[in-house]
N, C-alpha and C positions, 0 to 999 in steps of 0.2 A: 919394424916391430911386427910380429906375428901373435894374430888370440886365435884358438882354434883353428890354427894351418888358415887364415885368412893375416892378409895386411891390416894395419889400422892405416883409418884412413888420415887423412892430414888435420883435421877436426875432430881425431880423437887424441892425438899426437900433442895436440895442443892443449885441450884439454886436460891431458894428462901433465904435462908443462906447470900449466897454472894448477892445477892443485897440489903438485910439488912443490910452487915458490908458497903456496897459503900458508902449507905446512911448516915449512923453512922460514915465516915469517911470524910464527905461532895463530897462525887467524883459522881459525876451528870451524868447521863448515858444521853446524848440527841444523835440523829439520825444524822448522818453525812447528810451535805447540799447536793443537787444535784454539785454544782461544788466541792465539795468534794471529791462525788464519784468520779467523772471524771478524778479529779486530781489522785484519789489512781488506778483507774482502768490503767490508763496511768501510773504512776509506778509499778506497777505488769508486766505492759505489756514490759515495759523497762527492769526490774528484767529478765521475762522470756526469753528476746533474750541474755541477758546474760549470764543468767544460761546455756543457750544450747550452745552458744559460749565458753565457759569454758568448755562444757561436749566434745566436739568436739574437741578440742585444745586437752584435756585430753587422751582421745581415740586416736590419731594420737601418744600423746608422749608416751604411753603403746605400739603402735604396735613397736615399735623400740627399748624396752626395753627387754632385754632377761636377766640378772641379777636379781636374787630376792629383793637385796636389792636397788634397783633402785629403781625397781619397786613400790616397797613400798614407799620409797623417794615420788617417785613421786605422790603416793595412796594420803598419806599425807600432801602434797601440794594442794593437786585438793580439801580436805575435809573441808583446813581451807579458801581455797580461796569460796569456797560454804558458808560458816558460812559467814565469812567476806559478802558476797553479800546478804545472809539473815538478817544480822544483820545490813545493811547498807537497806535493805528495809525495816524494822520492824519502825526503824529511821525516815525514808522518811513518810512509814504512821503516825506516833505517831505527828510529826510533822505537818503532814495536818490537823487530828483532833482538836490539839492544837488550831488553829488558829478559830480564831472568824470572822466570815460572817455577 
């Protein structure tokens, strides 16, 4: 494919791809509202005091931890409580886009 006597590159090619199958699958890409954003920016901004509250709690319970397997224990506690708060903000956006203005 040629735009302006240039090639596209392989990442627009693609690009181009997926918003073809969106279309073909009726999924409407429109631009989130100004109170949209607001809303997702103020969830992000909620997500990140959390995130660092967790990373913080996390680091205190490692410095007390001298056991390998503890420690691990505890690795893997801190990984899925991370998910869990990614996947609990992925939620919260998908959520606000959802919604009609």
């Amino acid at each position: 494919m040629v735009i302006d006597g240039k090639p596209k590159s392989a990442v627009e090619l693609a690009m181009e791809r997926l918003r073809q199958r969106d279309a073909d699958t009726g999924i409407v890409g429109r631009p989130p509202t100004e109170s949209q954003k607001a809303d997702i920016a103020e969830v992000r901004s909620l997500h990140g005091s959390k995130v660092a509250e967790v990373e913080i709690l996390h680091r205190s319970t490692i410095m007390g931890l001298f056991d390998p397997a503890e420690r691990e224990k505890a690795d893997k506690e801190y990984q899925r409580e991370l998910q869990r708060l990614n996947d609990d903000l992925e939620r919260k956006i998908r959520k606000i886009r959802e919604r009609s203005e």
